[in-house]
VEXDREN-2710 file (C-alpha; in Angstrom, 1 decimal):
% VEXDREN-2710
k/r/px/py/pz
1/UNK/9.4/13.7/-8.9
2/UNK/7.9/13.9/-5.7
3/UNK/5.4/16.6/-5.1
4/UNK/5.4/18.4/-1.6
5/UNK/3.2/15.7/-0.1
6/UNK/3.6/11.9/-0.1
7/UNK/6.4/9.8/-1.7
8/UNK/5.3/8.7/-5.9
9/UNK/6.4/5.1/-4.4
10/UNK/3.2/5.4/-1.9
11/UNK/1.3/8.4/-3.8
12/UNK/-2.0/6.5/-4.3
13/UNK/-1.8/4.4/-0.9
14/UNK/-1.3/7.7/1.3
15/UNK/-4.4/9.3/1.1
16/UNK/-5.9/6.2/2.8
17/UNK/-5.9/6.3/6.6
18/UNK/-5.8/3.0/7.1
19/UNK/-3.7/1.1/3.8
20/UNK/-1.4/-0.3/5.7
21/UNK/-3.7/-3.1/6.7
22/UNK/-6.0/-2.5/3.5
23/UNK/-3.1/-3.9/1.6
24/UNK/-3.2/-6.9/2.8
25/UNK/-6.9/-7.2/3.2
26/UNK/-7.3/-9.3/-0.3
27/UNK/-10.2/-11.6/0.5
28/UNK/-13.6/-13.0/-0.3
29/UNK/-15.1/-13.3/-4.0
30/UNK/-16.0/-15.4/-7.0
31/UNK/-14.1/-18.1/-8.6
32/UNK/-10.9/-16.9/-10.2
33/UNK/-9.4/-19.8/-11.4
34/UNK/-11.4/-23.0/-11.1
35/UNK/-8.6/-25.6/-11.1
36/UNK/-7.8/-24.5/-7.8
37/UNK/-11.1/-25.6/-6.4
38/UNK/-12.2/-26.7/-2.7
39/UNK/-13.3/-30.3/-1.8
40/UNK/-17.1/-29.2/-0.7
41/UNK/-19.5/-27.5/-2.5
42/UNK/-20.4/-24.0/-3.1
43/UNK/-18.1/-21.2/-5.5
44/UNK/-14.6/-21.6/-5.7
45/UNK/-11.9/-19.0/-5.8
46/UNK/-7.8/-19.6/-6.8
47/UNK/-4.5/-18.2/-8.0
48/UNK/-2.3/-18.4/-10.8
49/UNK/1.0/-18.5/-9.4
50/UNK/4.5/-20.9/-10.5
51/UNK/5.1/-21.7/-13.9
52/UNK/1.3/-20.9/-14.7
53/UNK/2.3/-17.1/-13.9
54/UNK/5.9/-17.2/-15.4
55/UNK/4.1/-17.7/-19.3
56/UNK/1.9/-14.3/-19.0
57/UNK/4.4/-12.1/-17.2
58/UNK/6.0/-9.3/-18.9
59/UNK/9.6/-9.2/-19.3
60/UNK/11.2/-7.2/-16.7
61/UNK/13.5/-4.6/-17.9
62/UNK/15.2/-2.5/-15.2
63/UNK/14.8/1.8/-16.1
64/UNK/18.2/2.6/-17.0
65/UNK/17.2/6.5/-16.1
66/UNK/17.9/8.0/-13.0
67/UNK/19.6/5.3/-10.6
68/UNK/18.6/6.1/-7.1
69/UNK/21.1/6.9/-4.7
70/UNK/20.1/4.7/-2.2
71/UNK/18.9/1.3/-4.2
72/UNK/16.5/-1.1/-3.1
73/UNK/17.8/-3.4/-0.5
74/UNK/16.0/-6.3/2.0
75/UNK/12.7/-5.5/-0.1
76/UNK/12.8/-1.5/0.8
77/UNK/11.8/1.2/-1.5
78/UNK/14.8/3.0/-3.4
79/UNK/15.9/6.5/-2.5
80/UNK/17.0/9.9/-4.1
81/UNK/18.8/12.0/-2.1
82/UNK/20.6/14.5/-4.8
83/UNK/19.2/17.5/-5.5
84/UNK/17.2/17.2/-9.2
85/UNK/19.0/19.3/-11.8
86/UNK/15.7/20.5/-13.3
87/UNK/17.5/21.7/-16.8
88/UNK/18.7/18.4/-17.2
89/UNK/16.0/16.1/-17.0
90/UNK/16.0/12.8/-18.8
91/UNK/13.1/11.3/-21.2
92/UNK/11.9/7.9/-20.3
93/UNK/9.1/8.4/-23.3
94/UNK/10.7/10.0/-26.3
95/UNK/7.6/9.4/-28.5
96/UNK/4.3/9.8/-28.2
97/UNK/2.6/6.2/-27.8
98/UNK/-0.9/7.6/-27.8
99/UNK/-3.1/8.3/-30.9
100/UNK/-5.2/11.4/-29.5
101/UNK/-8.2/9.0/-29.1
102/UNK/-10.5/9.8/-26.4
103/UNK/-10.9/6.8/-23.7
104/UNK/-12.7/7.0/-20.2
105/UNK/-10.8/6.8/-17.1
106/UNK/-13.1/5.5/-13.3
107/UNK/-11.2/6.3/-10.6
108/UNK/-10.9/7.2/-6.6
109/UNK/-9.9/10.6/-5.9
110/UNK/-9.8/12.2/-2.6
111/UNK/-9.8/16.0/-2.5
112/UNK/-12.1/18.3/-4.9
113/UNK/-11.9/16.7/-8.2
114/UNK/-10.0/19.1/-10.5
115/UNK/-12.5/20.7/-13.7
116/UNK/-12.2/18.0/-16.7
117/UNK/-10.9/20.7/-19.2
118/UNK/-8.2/22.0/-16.5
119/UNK/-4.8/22.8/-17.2
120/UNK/-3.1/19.9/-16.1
121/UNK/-5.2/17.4/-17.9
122/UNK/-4.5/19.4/-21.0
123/UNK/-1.0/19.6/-20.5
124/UNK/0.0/15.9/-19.9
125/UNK/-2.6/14.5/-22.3
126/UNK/-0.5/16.6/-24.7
127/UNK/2.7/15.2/-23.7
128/UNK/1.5/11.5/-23.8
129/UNK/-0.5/11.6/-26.6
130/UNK/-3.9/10.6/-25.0
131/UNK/-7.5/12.4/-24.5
132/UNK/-8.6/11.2/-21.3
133/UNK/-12.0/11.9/-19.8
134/UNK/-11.7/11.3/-16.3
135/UNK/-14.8/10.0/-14.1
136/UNK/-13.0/11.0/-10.6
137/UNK/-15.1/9.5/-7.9
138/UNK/-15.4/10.0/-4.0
139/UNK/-12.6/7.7/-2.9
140/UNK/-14.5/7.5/0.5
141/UNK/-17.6/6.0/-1.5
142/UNK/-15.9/4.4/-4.2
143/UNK/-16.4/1.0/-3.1
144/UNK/-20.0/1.4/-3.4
145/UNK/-19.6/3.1/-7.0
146/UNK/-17.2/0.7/-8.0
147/UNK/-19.9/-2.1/-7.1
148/UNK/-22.7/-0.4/-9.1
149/UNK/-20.9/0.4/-12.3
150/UNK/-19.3/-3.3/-12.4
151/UNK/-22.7/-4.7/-12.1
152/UNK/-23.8/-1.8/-14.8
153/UNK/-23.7/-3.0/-18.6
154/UNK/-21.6/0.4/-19.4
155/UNK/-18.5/0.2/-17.7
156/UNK/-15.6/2.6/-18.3
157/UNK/-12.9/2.4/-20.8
158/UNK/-10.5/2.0/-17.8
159/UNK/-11.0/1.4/-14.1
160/UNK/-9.3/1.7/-11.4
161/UNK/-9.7/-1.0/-8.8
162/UNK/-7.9/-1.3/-5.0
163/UNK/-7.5/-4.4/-3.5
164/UNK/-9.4/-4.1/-0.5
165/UNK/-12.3/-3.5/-2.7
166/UNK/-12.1/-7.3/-4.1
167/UNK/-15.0/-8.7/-2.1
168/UNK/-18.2/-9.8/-2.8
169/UNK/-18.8/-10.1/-6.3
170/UNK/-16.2/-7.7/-7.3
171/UNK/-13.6/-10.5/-8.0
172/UNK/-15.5/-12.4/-10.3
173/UNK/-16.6/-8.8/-11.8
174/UNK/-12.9/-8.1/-12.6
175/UNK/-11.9/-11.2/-14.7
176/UNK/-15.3/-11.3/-16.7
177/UNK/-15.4/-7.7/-17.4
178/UNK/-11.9/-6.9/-17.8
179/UNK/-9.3/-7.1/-20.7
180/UNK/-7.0/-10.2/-21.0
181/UNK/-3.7/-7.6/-21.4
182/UNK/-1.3/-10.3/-22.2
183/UNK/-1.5/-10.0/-25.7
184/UNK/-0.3/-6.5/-25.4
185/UNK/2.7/-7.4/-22.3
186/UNK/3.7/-10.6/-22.1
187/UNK/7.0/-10.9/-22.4
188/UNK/9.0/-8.8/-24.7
189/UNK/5.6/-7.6/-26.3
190/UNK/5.9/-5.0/-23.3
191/UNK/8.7/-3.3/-24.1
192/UNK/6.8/-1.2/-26.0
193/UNK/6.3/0.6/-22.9
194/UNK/9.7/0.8/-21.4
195/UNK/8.3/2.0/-18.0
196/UNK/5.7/-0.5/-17.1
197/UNK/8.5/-3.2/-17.9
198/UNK/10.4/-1.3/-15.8
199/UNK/7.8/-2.4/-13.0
200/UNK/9.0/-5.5/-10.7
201/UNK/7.7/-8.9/-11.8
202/UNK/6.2/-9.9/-8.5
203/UNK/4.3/-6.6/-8.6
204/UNK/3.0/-8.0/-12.4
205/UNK/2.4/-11.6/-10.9
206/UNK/-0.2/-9.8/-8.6
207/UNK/-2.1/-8.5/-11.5
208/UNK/-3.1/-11.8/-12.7
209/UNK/-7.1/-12.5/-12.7
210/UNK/-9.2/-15.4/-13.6
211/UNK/-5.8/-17.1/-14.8
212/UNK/-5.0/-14.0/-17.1
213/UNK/-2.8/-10.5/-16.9
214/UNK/-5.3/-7.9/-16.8
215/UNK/-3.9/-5.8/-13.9
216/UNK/-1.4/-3.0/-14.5
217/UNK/-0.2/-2.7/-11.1
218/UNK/1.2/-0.1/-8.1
219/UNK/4.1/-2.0/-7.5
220/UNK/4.9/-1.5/-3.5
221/UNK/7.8/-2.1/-1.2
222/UNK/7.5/-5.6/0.5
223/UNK/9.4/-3.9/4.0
224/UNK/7.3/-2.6/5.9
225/UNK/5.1/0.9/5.7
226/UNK/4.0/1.0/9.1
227/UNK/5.9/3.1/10.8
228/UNK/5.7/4.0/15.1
229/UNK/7.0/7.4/14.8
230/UNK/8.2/9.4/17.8
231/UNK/9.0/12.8/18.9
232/UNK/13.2/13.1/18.7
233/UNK/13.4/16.6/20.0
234/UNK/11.4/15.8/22.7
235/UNK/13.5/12.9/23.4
236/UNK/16.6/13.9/22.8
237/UNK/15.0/17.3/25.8
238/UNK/14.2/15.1/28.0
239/UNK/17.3/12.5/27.8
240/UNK/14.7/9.3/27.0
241/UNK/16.4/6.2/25.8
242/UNK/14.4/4.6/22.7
243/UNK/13.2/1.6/23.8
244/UNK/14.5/-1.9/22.6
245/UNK/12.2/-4.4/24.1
246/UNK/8.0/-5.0/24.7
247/UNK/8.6/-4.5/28.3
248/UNK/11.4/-1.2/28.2
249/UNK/8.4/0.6/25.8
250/UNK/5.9/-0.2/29.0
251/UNK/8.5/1.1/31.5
252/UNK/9.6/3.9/29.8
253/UNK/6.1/5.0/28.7
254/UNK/4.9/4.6/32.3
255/UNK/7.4/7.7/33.1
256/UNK/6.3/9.5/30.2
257/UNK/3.2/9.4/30.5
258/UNK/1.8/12.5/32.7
259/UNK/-1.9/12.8/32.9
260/UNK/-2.2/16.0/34.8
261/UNK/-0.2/17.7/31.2
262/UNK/-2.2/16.2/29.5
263/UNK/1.5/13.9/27.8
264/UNK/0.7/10.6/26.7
265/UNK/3.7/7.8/25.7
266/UNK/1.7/6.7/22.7
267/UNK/-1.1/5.9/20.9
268/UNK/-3.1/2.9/19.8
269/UNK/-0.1/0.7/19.2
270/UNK/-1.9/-2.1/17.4
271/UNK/-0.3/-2.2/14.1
272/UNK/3.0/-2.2/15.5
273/UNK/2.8/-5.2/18.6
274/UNK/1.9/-7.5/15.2
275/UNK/5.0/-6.5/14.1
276/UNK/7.1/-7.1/17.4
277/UNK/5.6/-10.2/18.4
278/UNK/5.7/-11.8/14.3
279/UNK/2.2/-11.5/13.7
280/UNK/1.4/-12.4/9.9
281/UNK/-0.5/-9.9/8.1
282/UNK/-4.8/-10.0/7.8
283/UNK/-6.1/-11.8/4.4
284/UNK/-4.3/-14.4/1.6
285/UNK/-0.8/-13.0/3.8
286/UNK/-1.7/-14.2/6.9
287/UNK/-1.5/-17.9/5.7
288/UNK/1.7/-19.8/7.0
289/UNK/3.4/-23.3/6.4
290/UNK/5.7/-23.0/9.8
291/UNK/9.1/-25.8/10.5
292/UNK/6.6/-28.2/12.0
293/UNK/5.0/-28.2/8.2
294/UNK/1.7/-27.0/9.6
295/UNK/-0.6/-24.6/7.6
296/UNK/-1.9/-22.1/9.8
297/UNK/-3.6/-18.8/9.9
298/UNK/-2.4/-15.5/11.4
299/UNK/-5.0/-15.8/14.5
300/UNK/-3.6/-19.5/15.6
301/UNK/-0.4/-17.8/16.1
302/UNK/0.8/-18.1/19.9
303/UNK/2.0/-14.5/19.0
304/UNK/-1.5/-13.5/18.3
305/UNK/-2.4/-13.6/22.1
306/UNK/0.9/-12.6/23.4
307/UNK/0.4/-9.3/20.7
308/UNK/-2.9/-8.6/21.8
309/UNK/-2.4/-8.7/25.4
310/UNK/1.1/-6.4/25.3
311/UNK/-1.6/-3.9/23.7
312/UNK/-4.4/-3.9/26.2
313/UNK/-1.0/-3.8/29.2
314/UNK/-0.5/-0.3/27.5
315/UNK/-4.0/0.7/27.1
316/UNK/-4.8/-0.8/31.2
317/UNK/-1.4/1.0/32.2
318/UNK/-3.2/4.7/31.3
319/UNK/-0.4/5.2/28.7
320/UNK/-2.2/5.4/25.8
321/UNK/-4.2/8.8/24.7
322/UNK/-7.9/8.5/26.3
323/UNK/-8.5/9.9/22.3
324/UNK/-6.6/6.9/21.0
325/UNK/-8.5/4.4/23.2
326/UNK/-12.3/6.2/22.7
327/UNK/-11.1/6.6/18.6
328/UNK/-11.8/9.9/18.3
329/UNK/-9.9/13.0/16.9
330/UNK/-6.7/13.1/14.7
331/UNK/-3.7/11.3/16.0
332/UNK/-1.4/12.7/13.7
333/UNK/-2.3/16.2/15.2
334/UNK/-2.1/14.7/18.7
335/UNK/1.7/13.8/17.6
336/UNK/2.6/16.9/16.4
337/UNK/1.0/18.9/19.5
338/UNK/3.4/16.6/22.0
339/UNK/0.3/15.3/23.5
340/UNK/1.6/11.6/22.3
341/UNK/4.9/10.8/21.9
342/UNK/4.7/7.6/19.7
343/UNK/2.7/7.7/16.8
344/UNK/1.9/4.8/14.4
345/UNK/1.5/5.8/10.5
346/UNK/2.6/4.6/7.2
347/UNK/5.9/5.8/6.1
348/UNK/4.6/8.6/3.8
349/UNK/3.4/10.7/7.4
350/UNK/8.0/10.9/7.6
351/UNK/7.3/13.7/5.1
352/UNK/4.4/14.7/5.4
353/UNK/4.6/15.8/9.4
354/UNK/8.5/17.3/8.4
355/UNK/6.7/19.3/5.8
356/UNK/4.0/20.7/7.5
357/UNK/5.8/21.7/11.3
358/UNK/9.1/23.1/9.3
359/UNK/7.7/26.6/9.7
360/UNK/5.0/26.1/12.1
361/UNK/7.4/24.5/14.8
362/UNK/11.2/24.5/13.5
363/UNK/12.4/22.6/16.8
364/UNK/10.4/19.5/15.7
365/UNK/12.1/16.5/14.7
366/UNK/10.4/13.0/14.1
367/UNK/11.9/9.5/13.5
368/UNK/11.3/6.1/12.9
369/UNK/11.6/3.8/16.1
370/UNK/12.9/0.5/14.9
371/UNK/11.1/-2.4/15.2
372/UNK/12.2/-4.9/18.5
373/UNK/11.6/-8.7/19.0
374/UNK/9.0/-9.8/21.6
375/UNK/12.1/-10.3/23.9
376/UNK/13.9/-8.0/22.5
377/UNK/16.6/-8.3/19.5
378/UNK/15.7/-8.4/16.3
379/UNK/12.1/-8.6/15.3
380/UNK/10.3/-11.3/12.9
381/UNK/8.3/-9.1/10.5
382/UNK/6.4/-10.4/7.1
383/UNK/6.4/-8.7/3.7
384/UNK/4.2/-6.9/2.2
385/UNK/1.8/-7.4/-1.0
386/UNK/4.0/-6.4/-3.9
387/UNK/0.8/-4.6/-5.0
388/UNK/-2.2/-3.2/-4.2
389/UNK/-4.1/-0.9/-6.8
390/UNK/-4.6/-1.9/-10.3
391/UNK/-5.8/0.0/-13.6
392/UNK/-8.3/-2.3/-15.9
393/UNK/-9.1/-1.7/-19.1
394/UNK/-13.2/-3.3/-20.2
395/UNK/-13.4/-6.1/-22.4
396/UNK/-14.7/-5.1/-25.4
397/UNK/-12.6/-2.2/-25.9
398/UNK/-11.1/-1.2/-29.0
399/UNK/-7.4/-2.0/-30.0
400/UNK/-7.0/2.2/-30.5
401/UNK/-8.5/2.4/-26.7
402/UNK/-6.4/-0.2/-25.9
403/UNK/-3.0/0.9/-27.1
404/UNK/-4.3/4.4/-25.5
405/UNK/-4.8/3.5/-22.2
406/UNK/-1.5/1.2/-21.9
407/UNK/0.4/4.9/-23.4
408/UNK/-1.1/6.3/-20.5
409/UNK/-0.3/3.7/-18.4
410/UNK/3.2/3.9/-19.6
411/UNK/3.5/7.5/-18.9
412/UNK/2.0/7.7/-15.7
413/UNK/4.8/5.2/-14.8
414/UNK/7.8/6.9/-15.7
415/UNK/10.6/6.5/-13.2
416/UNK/12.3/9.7/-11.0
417/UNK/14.3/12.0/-12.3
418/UNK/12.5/12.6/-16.1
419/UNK/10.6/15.0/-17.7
420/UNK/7.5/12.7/-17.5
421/UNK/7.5/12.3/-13.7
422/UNK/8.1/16.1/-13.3
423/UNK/4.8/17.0/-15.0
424/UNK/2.6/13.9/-14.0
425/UNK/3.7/15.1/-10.0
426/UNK/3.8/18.8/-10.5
427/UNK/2.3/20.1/-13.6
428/UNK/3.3/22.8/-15.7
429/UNK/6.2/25.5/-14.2
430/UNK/4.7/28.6/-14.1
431/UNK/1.3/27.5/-14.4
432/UNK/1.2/24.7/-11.2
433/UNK/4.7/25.3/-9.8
434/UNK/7.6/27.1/-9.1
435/UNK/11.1/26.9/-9.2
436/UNK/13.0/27.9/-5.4
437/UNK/16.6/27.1/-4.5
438/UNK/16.6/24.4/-7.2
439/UNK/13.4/22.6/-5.5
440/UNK/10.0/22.8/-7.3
441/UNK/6.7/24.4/-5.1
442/UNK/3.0/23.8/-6.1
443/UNK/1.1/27.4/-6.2
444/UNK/-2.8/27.3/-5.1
445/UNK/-3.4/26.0/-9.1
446/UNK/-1.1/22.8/-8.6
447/UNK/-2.7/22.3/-5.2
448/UNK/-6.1/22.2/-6.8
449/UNK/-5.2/20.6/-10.4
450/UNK/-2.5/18.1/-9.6
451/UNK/-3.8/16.2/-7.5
452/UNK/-4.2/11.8/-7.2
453/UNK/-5.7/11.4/-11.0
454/UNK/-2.8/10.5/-13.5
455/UNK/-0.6/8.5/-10.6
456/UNK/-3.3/5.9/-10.4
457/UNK/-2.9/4.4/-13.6
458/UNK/0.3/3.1/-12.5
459/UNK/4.1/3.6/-10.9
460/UNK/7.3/2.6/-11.3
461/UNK/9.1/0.9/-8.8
462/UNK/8.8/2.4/-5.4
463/UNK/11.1/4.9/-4.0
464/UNK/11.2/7.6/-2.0
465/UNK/12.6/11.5/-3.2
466/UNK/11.8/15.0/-1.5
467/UNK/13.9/17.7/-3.4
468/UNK/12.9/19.9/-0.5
469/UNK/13.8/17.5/2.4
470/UNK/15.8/14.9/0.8
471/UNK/16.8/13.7/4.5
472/UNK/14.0/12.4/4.9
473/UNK/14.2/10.0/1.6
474/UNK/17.5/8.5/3.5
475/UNK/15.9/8.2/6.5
476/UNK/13.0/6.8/4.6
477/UNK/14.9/4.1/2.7
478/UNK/17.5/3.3/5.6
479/UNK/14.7/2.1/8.1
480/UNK/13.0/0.2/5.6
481/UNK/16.3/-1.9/4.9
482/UNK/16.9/-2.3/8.5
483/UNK/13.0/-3.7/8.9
484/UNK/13.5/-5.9/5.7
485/UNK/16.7/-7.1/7.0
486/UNK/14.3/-9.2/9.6
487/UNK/11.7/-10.0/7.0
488/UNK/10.5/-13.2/5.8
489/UNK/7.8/-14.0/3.3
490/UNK/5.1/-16.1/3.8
491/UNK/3.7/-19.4/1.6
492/UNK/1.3/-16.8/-0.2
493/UNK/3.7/-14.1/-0.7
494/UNK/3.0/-12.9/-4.3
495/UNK/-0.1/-14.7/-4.9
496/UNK/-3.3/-12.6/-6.2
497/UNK/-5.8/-15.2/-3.9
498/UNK/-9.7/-14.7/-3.9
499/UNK/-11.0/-17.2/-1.3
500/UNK/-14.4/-18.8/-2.2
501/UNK/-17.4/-16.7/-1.2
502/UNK/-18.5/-19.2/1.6
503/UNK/-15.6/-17.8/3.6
504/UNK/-15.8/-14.3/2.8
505/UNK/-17.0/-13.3/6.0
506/UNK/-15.0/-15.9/8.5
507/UNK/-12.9/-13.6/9.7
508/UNK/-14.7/-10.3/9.5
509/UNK/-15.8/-10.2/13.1
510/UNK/-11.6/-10.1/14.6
511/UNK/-10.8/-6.5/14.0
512/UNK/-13.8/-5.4/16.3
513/UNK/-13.0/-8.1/18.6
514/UNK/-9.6/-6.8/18.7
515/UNK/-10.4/-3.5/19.2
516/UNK/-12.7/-3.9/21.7
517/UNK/-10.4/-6.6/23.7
518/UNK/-7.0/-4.1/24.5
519/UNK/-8.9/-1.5/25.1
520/UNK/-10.6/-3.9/28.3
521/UNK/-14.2/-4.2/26.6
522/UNK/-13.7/-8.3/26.1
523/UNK/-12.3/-10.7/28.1
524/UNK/-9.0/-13.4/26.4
525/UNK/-11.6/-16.1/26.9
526/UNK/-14.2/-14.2/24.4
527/UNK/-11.0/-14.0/21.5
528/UNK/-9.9/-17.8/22.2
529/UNK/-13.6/-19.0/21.6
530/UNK/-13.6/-16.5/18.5
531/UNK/-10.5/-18.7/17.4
532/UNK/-12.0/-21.8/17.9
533/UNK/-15.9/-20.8/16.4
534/UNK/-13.6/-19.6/13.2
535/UNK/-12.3/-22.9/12.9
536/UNK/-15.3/-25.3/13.5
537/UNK/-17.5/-22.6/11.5
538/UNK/-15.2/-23.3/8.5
539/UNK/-11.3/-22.3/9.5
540/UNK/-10.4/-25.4/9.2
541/UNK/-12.0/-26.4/5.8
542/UNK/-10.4/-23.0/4.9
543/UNK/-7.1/-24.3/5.6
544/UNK/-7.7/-27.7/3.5
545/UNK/-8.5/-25.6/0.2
546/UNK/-5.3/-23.0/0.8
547/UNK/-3.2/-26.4/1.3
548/UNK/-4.7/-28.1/-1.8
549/UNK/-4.2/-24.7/-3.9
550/UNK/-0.1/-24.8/-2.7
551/UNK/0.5/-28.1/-3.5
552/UNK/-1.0/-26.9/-7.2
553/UNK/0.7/-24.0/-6.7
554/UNK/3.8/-24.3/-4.8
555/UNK/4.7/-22.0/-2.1
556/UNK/5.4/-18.1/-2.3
557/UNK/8.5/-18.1/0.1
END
């Protein structure tokens, strides 16, 4: 089930403001998996990927429960669209896989954490079988907890851990301090827990650490999440055409653009000109081996440039917010006031934003512009990580714990449409919810109990479902299969790669430089010599240990 907010498949990545990149942001770290060493000194980092992987995966079993409506298609999420007959809910868990023994849960949680003896903790440990303590943590400073406790000698039963996080000496922290769970999944062992071999296998092949399974994933949609949203009633008022080319969005945003009422066309547009011109992703992603047979990274791209200057055209054209360009205030708000009429967000904001103006402003409508080509035509996007948050369980821990945690796991997991999904999203009817027209409504107790605890252990595939706007699921779905119809993968799709710690940093100083050169602060010259100081100051040696770990590994597309 979907609680009124954002989509289960995207539940834990939502409440980040800036996930979209963070998913692909997987970089920097200890050795992982020495056999995949550099040719020059210092620590080493890896993969385990090909055949390696295939012998510690679990066995995929598809969910036979609730088939979508809409299934997944060019890499999108799935889709529910029917109205949920509450009576008639299935059971993806028909016994209770947990003992009742008590286990520790570390995780982010943005919001007010819930009291540890609430309601809702009570109710689904009940259901699952489990006694969780829950350590919630600031999710704004939980890279800095996260860092302190894994250096600690008393870690928590189970942990969760993001991918952006996996710097410094968090990867190496994670596969000496963390459970080798292939005893417990590989292959058939996991179906056990039906819905966590429900999950995809590349989502799985992610999870693998220091050359073992110890991740249990949140499997994501490899189309695209980022989404440039604009204002169709406002549109379709003033008879706008939705541009279909880099240089119709500059013309048409020119004449939308009025100043004096304070209308913008957009704003910062960044996320999406990658998109439009083929720029590959930040991180492991943005590694390439093109026609030519050349290995290269995202930045020596000829679309890099050609992305980055199609930005700063828009910011030197005054169409772009003057909030957008100085990075202040809330976008999203600046969206839903008309004072932009593009707005770039990940695809959860399709809900939230029809939620929140459906009483406030009935007349507003948004929609997903479809990604164009740099000359129009069909674009050349890149998919994305098939996951990006993982739950750990500590070395160390006991088989009891372990079975605990993984029912836990299981649970959280459980697919749309059941009885298990239904109380991890909303809670208890009556006590967290209620039942109108057929569509279930959080009261202030759900608002303040059921919120992102229980959904970060794990997920089952990703989809999208709104009982109260199941529109927007179509929509949802549909644009994602249109974007993954134009998607390719690149060499390292699907590969959980820590680079060596020497080049942890290399590339740390492009998003500022970005930043500051479409908005008119730096000069091309000052991003081309950033190209070439990243290759002399170790791009290139870079490049030789990512070619000698795909010839060991083989490539991911």
């Amino acid at each position: 089930m979907t609680p009124n907010a954002a989509s289960s498949g995207l539940s834990r990545r939502s409440f980040l403001a800036s996930t979209a990149v963070a998913t692909a942001a997987v970089a920097g770290g200890m050795p992982l998996l020495t056999a995949c060493g550099a040719s020059d000194n210092g620590s080493q980092g890896g993969t385990t990927s090909g055949k390696a992987a295939e012998k510690l995966l679990p066995t995929y079993v598809a969910s036979a429960v609730a088939q979508p409506d809409l299934p997944s298609k060019n890499g999108s999420s799935a889709g529910y669209t029917r109205k949920v007959d509450l009576a008639a809910l299935a059971t993806s868990v028909p016994h209770k896989l947990g003992t009742g023994a008590p286990f520790t849960i570390m995780s982010p949680l943005w919001g007010t954490p819930p009291k540890t003896d609430c309601a809702y903790y009570k109710a689904v440990d009940a259901a699952a079988g489990t006694k969780v303590t829950w350590q919630n943590q600031d999710g704004n400073t939980y890279a800095q907890k996260l860092g302190a406790v894994l250096a600690s000698s008393s870690i928590p039963d189970m942990v969760v851990v993001p991918s952006w996080l996996l710097v410094g000496q968090i990867p190496n922290a994670v596969a000496s301090k963390f459970m080798d769970l292939g005893p417990y999944l590989a292959g058939d062992k996991v179906k056990k827990y039906p819905n966590l071999a429900a999950i995809p296998s590349d989502s799985w092949r992610m999870s693998i650490f220091g050359g073992a399974l110890r991740g249990i994933p949140m499997p994501t949609a490899a189309a695209s999440s980022v989404v440039p949203y604009y204002r169709k009633d406002i549109f379709d008022k003033k008879g706008y055409t939705v541009p279909k080319s880099p240089d119709e969005f500059l013309s048409w945003a020119k004449d939308a653009t009025s100043a004096k009422a304070k209308v913008y066309a957009c704003g910062d547009m960044a996320w999406v000109s990658a998109g439009i011109f083929g720029v590959r992703p930040a991180g492991p992603l943005g590694w390439n081996i093109g026609d030519d047979g050349k290995l290269t990274y995202r930045i020596e791209q000829p679309e890099y440039l050609e992305a980055l200057e199609w930005t700063r055209k828009l910011f030197d054209a005054g169409v772009v917010h003057p909030d957008d360009k100085a990075r202040t205030g809330d976008a999203g708000q600046r969206f839903t006031s008309g004072q932009i009429l593009v707005w770039v967000s990940d695809s959860s904001a399709w809900y939230v934003k029809t939620a929140e103006q459906a009483k406030a402003n009935p007349d507003f409508k948004i929609e997903g512009m479809d990604y164009f080509g740099a000359h129009g035509g069909n674009p050349q996007l890149w998919a994305s990580s098939p996951a990006s948050i993982w739950s750990l369980i500590r070395k160390g821990a006991s088989k009891e714990t372990v079975e605990n945690a993984l029912a836990a796991a299981n649970f959280a997991a459980a697919p749309y449409g059941t009885k298990e999904r239904m109380l991890v999203d909303y809670g208890v009817e009556g006590t967290h919810y209620t039942v109108k027209d057929g569509v279930p409504v959080k009261n202030d107790q759900g608002n303040a109990e059921v919120i992102n605890a229980w959904v970060m252990l794990a997920s089952p595939a990703p989809y999208f479902a709104h009982p109260d706007f199941p529109d927007v699921a179509r929509k949802q779905v549909e644009w994602q299969q249109r974007m993954g119809a134009s998607m390719k993968k690149t060499s390292t799709f699907g590969m959980n790669i820590v680079e060596p710690t020497r080049y942890a940093n290399l590339s740390s100083q492009f998003e500022q430089l970005e930043i500051d050169f479409v908005r008119g602060h730096k000069q091309l010259s000052d991003v081309q010599q950033a190209i070439s100081t990243w290759k002399s100051s170790g791009g290139d040696k870079l490049r030789d240990w990512y070619k000698q770990l795909l010839d060991k590994n083989g490539s991911g597309n």
